[in-house]
Biopython code that builds the backbone (N, CA, C, O; Angstrom):
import numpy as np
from Bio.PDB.StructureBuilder import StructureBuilder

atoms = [
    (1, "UNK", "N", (135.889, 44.123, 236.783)),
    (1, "UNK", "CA", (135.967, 43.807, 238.188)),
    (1, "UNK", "C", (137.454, 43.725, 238.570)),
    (1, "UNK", "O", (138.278, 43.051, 237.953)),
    (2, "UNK", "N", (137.698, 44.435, 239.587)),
    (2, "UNK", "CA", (139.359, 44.541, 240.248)),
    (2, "UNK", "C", (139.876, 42.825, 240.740)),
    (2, "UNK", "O", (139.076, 41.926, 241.000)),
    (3, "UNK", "N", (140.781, 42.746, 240.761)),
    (3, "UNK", "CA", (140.906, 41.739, 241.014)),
    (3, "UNK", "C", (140.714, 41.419, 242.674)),
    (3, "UNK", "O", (140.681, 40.264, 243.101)),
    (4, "UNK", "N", (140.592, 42.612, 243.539)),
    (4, "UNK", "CA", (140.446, 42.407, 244.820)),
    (4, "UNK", "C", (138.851, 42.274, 245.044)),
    (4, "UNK", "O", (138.382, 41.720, 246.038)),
    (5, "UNK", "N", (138.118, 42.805, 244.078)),
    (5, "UNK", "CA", (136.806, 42.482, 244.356)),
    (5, "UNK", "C", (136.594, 40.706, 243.804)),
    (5, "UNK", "O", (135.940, 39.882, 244.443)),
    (6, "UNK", "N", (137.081, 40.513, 242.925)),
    (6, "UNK", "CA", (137.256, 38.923, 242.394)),
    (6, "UNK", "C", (137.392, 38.103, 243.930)),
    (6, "UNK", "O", (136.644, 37.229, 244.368)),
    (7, "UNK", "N", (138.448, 38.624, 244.487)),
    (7, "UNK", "CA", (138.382, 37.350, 245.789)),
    (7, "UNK", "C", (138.110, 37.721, 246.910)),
    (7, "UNK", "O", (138.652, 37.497, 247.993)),
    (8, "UNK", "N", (137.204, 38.331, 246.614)),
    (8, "UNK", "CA", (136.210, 38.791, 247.996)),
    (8, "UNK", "C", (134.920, 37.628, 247.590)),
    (8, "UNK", "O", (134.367, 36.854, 248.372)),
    (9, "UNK", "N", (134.642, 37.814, 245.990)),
    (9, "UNK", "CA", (133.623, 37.067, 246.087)),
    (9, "UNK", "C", (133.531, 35.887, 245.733)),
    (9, "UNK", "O", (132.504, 35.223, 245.878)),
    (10, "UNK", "N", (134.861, 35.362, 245.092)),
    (10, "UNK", "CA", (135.280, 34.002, 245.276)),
    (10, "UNK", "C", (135.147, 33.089, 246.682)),
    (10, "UNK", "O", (134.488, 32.079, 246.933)),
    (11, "UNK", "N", (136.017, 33.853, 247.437)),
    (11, "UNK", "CA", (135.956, 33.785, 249.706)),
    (11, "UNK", "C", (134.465, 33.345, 249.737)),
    (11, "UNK", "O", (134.148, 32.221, 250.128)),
    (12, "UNK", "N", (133.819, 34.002, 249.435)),
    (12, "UNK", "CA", (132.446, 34.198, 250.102)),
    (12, "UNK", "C", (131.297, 32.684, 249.509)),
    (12, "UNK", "O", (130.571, 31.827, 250.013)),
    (13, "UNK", "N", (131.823, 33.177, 248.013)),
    (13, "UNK", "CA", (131.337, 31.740, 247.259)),
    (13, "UNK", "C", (131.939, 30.434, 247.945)),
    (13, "UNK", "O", (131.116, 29.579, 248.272)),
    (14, "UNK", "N", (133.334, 30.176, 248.209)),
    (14, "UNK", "CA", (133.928, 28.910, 248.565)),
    (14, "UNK", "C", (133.150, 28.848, 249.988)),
    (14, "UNK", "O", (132.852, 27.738, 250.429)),
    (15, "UNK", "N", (132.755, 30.232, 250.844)),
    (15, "UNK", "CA", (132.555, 29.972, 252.404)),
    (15, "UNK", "C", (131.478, 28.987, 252.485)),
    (15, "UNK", "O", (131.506, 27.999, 253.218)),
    (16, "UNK", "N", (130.159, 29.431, 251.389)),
    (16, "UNK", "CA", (128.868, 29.526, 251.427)),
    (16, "UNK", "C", (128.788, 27.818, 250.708)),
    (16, "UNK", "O", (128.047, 26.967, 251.200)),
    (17, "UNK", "N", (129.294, 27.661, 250.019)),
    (17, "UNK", "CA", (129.579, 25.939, 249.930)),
    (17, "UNK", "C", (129.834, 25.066, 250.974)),
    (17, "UNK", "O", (129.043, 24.189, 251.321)),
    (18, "UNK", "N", (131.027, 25.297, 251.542)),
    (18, "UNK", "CA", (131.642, 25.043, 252.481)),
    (18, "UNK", "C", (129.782, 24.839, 253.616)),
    (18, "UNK", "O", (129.173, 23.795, 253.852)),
    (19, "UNK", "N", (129.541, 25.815, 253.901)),
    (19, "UNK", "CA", (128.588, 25.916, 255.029)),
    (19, "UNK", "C", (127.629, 24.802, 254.366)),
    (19, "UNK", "O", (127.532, 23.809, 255.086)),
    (20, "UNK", "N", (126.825, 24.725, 253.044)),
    (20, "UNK", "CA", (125.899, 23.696, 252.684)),
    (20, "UNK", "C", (126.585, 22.493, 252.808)),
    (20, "UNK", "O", (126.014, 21.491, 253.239)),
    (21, "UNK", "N", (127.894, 22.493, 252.434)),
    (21, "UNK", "CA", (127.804, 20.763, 252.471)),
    (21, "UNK", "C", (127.908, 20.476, 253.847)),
    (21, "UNK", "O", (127.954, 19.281, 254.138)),
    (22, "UNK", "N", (127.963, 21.440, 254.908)),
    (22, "UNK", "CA", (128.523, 20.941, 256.331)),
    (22, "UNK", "C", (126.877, 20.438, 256.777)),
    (22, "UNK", "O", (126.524, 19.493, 257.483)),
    (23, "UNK", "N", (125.937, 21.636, 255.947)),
    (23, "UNK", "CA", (124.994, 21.293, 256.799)),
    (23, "UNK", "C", (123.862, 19.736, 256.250)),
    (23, "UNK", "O", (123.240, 18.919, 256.929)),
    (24, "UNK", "N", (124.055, 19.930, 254.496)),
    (24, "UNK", "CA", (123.435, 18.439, 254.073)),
    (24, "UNK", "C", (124.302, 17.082, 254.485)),
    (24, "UNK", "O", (123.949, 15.907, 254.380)),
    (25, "UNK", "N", (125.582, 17.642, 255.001)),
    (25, "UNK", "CA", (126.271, 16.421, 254.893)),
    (25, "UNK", "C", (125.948, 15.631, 256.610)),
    (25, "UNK", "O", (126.368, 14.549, 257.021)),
    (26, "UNK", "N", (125.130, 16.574, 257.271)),
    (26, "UNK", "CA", (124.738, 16.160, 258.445)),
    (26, "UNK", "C", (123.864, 15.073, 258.647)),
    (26, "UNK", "O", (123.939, 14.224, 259.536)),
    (27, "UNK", "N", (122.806, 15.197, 257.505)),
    (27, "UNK", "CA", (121.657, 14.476, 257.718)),
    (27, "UNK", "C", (121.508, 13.252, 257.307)),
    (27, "UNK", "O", (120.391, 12.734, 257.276)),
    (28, "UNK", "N", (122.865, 12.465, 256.846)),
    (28, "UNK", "CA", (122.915, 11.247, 256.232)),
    (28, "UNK", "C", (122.435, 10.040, 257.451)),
    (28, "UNK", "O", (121.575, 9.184, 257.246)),
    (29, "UNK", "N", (123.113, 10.188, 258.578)),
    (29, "UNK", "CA", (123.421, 9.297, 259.855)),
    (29, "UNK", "C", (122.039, 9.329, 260.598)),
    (29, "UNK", "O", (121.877, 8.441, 261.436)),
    (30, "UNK", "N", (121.234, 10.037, 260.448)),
    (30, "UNK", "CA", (120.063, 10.451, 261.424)),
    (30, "UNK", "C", (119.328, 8.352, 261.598)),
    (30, "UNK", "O", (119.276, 7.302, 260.959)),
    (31, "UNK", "N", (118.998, 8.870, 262.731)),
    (31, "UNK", "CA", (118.642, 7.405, 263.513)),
    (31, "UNK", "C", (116.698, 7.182, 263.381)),
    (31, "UNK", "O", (116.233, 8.287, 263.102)),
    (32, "UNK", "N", (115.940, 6.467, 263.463)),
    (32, "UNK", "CA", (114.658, 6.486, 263.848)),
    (32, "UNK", "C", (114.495, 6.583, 265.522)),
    (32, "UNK", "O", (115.176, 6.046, 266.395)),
    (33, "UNK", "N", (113.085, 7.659, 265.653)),
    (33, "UNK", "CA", (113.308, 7.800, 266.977)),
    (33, "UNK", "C", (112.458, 6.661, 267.318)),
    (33, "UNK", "O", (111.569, 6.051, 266.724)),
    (34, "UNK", "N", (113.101, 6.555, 268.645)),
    (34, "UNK", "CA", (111.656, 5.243, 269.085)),
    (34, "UNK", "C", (112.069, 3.603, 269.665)),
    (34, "UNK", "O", (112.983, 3.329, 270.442)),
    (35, "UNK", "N", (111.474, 3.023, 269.274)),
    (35, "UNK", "CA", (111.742, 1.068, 269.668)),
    (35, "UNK", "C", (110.741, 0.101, 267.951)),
    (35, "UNK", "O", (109.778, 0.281, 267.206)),
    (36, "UNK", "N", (111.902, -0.912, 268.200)),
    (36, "UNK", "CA", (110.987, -1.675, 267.645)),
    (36, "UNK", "C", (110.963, -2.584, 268.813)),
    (36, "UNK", "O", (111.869, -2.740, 269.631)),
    (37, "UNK", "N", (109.799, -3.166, 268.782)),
    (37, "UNK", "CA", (109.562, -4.135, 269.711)),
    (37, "UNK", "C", (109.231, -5.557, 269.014)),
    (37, "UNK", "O", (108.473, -5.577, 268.044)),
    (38, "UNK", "N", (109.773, -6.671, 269.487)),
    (38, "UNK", "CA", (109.831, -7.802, 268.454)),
    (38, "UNK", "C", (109.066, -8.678, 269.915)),
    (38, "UNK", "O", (109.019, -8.388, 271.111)),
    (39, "UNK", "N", (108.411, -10.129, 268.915)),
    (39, "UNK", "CA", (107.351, -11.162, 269.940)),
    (39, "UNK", "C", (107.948, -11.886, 269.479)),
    (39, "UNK", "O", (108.054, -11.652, 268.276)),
    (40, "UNK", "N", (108.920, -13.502, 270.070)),
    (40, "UNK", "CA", (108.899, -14.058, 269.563)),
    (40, "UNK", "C", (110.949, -14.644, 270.363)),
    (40, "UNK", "O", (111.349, -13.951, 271.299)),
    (41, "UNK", "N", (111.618, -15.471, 270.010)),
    (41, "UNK", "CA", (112.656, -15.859, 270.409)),
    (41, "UNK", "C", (113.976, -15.140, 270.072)),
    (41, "UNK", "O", (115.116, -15.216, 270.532)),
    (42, "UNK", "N", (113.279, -14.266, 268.899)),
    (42, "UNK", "CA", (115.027, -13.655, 268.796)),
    (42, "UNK", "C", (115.058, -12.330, 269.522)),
    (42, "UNK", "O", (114.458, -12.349, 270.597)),
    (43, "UNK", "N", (115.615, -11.190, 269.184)),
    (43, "UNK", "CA", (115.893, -9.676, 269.502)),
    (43, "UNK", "C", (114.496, -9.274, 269.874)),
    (43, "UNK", "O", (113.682, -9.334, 268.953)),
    (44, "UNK", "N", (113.895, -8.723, 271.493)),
    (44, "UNK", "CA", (113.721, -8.425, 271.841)),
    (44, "UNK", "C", (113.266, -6.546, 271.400)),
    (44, "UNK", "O", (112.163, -6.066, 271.138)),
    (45, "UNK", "N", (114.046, -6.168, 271.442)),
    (45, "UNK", "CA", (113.723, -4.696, 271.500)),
    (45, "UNK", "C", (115.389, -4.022, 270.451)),
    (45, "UNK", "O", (116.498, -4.554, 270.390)),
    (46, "UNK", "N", (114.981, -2.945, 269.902)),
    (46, "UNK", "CA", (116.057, -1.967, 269.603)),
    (46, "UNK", "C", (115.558, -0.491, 269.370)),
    (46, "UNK", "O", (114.734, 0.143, 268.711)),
    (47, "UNK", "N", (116.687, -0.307, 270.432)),
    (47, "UNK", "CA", (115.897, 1.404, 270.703)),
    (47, "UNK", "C", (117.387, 2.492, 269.287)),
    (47, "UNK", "O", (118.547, 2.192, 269.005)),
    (48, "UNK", "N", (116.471, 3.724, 268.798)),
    (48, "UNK", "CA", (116.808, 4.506, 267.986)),
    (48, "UNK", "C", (117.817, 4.011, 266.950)),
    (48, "UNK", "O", (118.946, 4.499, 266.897)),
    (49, "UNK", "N", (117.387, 2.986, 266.082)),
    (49, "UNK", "CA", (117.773, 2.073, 264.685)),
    (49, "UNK", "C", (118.132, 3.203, 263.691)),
    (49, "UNK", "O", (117.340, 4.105, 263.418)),
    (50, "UNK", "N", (119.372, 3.098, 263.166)),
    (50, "UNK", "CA", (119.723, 3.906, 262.249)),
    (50, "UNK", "C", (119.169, 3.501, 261.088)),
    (50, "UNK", "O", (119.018, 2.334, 260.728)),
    (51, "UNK", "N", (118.813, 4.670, 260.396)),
    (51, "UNK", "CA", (118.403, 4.640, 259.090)),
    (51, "UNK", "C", (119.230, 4.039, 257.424)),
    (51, "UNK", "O", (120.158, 4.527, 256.779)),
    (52, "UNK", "N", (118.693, 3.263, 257.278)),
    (52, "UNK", "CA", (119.124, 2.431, 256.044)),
    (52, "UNK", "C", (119.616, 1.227, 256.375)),
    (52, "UNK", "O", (119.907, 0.381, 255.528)),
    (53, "UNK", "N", (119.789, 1.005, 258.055)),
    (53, "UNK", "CA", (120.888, 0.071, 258.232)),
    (53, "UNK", "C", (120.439, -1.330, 258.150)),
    (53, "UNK", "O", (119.209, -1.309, 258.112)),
    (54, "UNK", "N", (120.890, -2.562, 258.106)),
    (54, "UNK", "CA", (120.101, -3.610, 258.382)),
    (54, "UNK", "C", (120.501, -4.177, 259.233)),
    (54, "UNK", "O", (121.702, -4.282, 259.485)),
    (55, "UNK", "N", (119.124, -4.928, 260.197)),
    (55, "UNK", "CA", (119.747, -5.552, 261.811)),
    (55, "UNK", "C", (119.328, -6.987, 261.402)),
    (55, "UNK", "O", (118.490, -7.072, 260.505)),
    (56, "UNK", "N", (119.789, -8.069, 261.929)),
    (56, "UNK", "CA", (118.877, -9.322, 261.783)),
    (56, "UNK", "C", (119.164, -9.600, 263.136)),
    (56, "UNK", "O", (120.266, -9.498, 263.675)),
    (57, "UNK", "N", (117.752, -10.075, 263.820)),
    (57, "UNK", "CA", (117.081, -10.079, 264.349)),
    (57, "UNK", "C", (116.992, -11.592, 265.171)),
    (57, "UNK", "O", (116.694, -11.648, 266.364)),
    (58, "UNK", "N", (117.253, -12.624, 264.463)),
    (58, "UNK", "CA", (117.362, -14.234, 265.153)),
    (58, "UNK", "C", (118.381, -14.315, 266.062)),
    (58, "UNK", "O", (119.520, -13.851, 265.998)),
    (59, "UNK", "N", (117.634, -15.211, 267.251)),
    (59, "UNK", "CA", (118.880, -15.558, 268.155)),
    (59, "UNK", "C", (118.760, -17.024, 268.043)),
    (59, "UNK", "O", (117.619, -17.471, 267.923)),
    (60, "UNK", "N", (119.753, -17.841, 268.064)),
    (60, "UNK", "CA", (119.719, -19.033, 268.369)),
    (60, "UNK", "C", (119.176, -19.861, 266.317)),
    (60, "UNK", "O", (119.979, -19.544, 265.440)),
    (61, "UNK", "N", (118.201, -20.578, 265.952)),
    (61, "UNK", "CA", (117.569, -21.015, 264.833)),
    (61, "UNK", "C", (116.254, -20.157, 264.709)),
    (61, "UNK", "O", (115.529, -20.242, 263.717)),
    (62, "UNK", "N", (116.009, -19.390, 265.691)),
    (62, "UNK", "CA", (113.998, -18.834, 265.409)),
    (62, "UNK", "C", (114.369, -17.169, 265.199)),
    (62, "UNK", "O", (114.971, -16.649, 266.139)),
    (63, "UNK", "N", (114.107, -16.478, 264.250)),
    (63, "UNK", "CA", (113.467, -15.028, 264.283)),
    (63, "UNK", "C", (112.245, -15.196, 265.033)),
    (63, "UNK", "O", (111.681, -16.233, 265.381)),
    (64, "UNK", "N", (111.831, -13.560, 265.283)),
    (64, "UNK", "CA", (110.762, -13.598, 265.643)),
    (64, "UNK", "C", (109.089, -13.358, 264.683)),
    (64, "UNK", "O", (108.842, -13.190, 263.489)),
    (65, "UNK", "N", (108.276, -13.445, 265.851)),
    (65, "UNK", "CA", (106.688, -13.562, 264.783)),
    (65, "UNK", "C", (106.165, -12.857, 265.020)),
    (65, "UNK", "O", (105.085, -13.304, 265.405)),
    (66, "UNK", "N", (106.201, -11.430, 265.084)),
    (66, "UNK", "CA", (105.144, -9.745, 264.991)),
    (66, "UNK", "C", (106.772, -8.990, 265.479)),
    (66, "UNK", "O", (107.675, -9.558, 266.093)),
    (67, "UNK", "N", (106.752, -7.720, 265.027)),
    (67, "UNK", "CA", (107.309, -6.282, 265.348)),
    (67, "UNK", "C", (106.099, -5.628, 265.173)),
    (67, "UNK", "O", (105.233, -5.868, 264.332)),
    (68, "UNK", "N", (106.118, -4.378, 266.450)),
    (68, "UNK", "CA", (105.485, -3.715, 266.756)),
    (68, "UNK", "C", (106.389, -2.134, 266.294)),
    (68, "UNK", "O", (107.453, -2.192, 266.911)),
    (69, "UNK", "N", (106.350, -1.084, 265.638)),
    (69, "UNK", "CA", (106.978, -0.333, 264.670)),
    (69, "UNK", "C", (106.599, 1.085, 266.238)),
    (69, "UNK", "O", (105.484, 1.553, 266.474)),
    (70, "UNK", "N", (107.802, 1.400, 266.952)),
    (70, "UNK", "CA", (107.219, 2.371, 267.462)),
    (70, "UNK", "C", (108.258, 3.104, 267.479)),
    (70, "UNK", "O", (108.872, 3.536, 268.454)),
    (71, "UNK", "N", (108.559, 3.318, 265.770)),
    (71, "UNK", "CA", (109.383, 5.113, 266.038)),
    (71, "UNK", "C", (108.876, 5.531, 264.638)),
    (71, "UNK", "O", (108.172, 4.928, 263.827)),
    (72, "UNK", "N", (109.453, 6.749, 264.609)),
    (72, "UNK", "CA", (108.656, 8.005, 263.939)),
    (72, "UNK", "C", (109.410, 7.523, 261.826)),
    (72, "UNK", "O", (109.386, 8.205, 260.802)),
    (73, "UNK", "N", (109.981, 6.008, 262.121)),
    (73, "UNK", "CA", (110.241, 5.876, 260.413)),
    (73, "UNK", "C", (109.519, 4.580, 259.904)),
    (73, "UNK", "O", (109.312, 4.015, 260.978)),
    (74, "UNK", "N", (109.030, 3.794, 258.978)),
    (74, "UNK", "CA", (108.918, 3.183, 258.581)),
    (74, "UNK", "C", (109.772, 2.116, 257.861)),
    (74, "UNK", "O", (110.651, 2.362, 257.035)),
    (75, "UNK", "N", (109.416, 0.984, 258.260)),
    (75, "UNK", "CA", (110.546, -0.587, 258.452)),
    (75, "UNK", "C", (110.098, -1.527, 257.448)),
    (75, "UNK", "O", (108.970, -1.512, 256.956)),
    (76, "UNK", "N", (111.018, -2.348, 257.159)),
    (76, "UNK", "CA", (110.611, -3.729, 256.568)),
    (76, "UNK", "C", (111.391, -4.278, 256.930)),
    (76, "UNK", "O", (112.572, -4.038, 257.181)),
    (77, "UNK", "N", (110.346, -5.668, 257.036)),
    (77, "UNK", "CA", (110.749, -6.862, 258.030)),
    (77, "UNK", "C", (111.310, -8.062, 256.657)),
    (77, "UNK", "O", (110.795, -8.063, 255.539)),
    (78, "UNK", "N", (112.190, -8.791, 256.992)),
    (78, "UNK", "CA", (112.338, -10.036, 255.813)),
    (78, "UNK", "C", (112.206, -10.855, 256.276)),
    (78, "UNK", "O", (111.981, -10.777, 257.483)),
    (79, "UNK", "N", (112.248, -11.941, 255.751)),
    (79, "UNK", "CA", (112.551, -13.325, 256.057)),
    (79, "UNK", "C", (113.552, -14.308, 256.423)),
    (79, "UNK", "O", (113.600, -15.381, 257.026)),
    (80, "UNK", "N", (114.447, -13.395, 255.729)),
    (80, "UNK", "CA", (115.585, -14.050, 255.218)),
    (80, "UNK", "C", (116.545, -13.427, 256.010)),
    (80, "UNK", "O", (116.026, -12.493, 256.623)),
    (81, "UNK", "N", (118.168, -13.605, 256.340)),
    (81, "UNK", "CA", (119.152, -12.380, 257.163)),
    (81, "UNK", "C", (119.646, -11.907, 256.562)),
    (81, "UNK", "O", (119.771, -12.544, 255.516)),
    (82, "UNK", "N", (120.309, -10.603, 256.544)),
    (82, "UNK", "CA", (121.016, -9.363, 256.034)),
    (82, "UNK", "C", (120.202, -8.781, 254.760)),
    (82, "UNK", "O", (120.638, -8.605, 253.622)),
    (83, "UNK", "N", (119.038, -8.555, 255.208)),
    (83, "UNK", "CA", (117.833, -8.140, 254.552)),
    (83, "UNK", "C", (117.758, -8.464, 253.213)),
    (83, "UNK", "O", (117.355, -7.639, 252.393)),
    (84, "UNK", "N", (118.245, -10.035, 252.779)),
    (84, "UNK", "CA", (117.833, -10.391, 251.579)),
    (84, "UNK", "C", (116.369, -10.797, 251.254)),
    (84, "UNK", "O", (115.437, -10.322, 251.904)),
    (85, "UNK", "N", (116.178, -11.681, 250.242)),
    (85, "UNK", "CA", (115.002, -11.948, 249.882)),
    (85, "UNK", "C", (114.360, -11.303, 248.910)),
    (85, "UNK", "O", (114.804, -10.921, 247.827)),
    (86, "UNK", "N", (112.887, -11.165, 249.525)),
    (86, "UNK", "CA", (111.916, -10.442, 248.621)),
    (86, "UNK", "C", (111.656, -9.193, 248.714)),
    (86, "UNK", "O", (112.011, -9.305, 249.888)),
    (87, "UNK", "N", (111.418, -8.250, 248.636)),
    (87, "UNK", "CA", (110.883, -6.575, 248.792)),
    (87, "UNK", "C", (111.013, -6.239, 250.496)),
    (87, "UNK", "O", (111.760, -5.395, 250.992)),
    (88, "UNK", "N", (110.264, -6.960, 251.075)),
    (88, "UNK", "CA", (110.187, -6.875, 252.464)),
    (88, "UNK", "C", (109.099, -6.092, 252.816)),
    (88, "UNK", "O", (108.571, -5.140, 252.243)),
    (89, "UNK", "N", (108.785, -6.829, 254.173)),
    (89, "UNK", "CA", (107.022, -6.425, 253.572)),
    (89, "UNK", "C", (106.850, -4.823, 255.251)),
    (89, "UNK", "O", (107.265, -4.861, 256.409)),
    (90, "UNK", "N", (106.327, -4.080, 254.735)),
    (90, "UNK", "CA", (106.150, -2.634, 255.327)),
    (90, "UNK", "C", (105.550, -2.783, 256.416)),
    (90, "UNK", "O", (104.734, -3.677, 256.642)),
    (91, "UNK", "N", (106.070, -1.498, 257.564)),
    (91, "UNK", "CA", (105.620, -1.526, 258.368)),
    (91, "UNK", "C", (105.662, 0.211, 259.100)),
    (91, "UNK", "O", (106.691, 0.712, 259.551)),
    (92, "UNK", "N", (104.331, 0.889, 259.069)),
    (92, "UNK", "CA", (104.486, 1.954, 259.822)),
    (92, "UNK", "C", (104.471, 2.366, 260.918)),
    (92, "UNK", "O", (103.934, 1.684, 261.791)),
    (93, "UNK", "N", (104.903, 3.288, 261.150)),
    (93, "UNK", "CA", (104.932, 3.756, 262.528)),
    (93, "UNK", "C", (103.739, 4.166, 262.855)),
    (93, "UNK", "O", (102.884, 4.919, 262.389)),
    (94, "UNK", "N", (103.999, 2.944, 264.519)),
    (94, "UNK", "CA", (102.441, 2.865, 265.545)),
    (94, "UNK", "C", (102.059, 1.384, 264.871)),
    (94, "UNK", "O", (101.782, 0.641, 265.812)),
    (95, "UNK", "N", (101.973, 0.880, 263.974)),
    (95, "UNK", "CA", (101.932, -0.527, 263.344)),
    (95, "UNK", "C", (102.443, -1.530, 263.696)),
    (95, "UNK", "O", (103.504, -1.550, 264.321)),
    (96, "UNK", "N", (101.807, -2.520, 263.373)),
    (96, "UNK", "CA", (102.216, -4.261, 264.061)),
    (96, "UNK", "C", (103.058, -5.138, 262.716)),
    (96, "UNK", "O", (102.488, -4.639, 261.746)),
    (97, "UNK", "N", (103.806, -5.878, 262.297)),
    (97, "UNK", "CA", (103.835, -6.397, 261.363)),
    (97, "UNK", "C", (103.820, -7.761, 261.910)),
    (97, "UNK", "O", (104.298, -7.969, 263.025)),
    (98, "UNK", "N", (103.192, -8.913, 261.053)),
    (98, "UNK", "CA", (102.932, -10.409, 261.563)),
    (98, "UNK", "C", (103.844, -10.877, 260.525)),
    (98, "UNK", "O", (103.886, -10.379, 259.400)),
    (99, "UNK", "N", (104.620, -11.904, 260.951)),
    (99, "UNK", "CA", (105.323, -12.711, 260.386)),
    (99, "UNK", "C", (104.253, -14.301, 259.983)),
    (99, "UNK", "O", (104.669, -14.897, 258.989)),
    (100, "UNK", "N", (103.770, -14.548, 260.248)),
    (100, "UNK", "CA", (102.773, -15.454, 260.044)),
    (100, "UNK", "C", (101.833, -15.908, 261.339)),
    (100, "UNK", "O", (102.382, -15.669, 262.414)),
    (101, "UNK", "N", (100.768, -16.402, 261.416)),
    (101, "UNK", "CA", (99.693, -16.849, 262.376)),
    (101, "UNK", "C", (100.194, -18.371, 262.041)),
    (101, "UNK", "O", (101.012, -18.743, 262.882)),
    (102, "UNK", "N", (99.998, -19.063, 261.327)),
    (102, "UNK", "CA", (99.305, -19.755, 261.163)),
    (102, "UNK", "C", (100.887, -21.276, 260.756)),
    (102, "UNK", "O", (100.945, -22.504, 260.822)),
    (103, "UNK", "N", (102.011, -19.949, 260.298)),
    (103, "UNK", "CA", (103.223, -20.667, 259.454)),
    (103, "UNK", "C", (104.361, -20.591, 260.168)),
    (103, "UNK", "O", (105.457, -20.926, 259.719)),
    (104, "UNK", "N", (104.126, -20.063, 261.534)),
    (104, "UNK", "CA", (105.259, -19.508, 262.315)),
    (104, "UNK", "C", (105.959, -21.178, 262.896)),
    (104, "UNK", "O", (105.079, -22.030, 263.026)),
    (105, "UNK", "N", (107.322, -21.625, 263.209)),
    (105, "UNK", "CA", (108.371, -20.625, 262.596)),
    (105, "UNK", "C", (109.055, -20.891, 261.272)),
    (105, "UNK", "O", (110.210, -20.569, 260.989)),
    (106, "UNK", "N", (108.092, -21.591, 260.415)),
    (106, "UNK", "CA", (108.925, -21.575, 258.677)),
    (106, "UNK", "C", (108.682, -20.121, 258.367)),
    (106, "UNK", "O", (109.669, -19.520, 257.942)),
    (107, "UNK", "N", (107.488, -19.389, 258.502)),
    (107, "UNK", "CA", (107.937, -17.838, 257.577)),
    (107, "UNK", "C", (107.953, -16.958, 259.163)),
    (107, "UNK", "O", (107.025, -16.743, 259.942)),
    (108, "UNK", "N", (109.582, -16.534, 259.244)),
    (108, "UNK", "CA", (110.225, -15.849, 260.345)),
    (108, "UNK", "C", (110.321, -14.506, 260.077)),
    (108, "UNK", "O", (110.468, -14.102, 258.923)),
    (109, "UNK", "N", (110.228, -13.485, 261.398)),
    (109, "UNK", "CA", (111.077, -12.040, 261.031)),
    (109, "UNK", "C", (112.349, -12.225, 261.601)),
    (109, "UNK", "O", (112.590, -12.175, 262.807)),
    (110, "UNK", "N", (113.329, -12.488, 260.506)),
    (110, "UNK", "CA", (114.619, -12.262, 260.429)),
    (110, "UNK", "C", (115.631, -11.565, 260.607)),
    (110, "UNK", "O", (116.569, -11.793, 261.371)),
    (111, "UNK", "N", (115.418, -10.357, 259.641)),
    (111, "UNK", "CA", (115.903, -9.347, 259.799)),
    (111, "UNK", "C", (114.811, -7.828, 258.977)),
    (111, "UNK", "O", (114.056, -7.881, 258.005)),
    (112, "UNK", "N", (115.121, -6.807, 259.742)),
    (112, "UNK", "CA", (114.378, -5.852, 259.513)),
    (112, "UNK", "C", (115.580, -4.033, 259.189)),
    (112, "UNK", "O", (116.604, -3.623, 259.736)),
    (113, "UNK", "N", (114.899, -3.605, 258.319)),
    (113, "UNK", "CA", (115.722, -2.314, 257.545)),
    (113, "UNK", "C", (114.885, -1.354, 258.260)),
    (113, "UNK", "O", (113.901, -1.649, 258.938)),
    (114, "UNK", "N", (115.381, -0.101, 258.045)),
    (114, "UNK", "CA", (114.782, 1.190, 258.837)),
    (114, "UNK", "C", (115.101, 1.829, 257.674)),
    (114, "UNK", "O", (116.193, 1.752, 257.112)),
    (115, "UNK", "N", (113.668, 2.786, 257.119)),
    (115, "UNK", "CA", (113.560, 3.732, 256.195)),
    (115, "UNK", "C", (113.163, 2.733, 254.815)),
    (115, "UNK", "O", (112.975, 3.248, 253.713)),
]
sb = StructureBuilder()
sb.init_structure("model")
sb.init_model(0)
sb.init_chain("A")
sb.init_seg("    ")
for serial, (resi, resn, name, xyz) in enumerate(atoms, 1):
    if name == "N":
        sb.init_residue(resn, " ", resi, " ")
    sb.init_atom(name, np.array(xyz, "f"), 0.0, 1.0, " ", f" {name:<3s}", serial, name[0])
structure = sb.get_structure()
């Protein structure tokens, strides 16, 4: 191979990289489409929640007691803020999640993750 054919297809190799990482490197930031809708004294509503991120959710001493899951990713709600705790319990999209009936407000939704 000539060496002018060498960096023709070197060019082409570096271009064609170049183009994948532009295009996987896009999809890190992507947001959930939609609302969560929260019942209860803290955060109200948050429209198109980025993915992975964590929000907590209390205003004042009370989280709130149900999110209603209405975008196209699936959430978990905690207890606890800056999404510590336990696993965190799931919630899909079109889905209600209850923070307790019966225990509200010792077991609170605190804070909630997207994805």
């Amino acid at each position: 191979m000539t060496m002018r054919v060498k960096n023709v297809v070197r060019r082409v190799t570096m271009g064609a990289a170049a183009v994948s990482l532009a295009i996987l490197g896009s999809g890190t930031a992507h947001a959930a489409t939609g609302t969560l809708d929260f019942y209860g004294p803290g955060v109200q509503k948050l429209t198109d929640p980025k993915d992975g991120q964590c929000y907590n959710v209390v205003v004042g001493d009370y989280g709130d007691k149900r999110v209603t899951n209405n975008t196209n990713k699936p959430i978990h709600w905690y207890a606890y803020d800056n999404c510590s705790g336990d696993e965190g319990h799931a919630v899909q999209p079109g889905a209600t999640g209850v923070s307790s009936e019966t225990w509200w407000p010792i077991v609170q939704i605190r804070s909630v993750k997207i994805g």
